[in-house]
C-alpha positions in Angstrom: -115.8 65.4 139.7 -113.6 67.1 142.2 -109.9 68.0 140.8 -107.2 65.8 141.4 -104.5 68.0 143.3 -100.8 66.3 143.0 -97.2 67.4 143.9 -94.2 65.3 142.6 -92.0 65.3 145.1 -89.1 63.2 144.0 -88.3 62.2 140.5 -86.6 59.1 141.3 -86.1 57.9 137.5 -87.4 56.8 133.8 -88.4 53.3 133.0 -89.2 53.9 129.3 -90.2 55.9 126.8 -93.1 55.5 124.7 -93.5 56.5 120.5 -95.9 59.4 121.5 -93.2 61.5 124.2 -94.6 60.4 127.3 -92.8 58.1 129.8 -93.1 55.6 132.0 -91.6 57.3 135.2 -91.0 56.1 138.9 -91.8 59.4 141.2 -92.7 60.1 145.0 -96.0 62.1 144.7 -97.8 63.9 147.0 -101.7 63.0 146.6 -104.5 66.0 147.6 -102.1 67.3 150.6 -101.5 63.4 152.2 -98.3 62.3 152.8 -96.0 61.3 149.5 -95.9 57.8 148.1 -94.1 56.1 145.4 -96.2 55.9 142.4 -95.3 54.6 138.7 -97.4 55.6 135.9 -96.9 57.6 132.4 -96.7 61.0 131.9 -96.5 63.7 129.4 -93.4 65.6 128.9 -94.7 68.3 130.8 -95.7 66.3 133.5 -99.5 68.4 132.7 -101.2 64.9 131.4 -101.1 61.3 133.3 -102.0 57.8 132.4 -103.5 55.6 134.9 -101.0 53.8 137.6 -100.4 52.4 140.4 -99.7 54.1 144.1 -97.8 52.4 146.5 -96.7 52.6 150.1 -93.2 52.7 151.7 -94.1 49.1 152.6 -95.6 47.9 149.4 -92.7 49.0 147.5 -90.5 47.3 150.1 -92.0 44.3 149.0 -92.1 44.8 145.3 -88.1 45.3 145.8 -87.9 42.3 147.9 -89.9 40.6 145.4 -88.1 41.5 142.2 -84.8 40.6 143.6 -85.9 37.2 144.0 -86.5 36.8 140.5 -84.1 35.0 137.8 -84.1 37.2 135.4 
């Protein structure tokens, strides 16, 4: 399996913490050398070790926003 190369970016914040010291973190990451995209997933504290997450576009995150704002919370 070929090695994942990443770069974050921009740390844009913390959504939680979890029991073991990882968290739950919104970043812009740069993917094998592509352009960056917003990605939220967890990570260790020294950002060496990931969980599995979810990638998305300028536009998708648009959306999400546009999305979550519509919601009564």
């Amino acid at each position: 399996m070929a090695e994942l190369k990443f770069e974050i970016t921009q740390n844009i914040g913390i959504l939680s913490e979890g029991a073991k010291g990882w968290s739950k973190e919104i970043n812009l990451i740069s993917w094998n050398d592509r352009d960056p995209k917003y990605d939220i997933r967890e990570w260790s504290p020294e950002h060496d070790k990931m969980g599995k997450g979810v990638t998305l576009s300028k536009e998708e995150i648009v959306a999400l926003r546009d999305l979550l704002n519509g919601l009564e919370l």
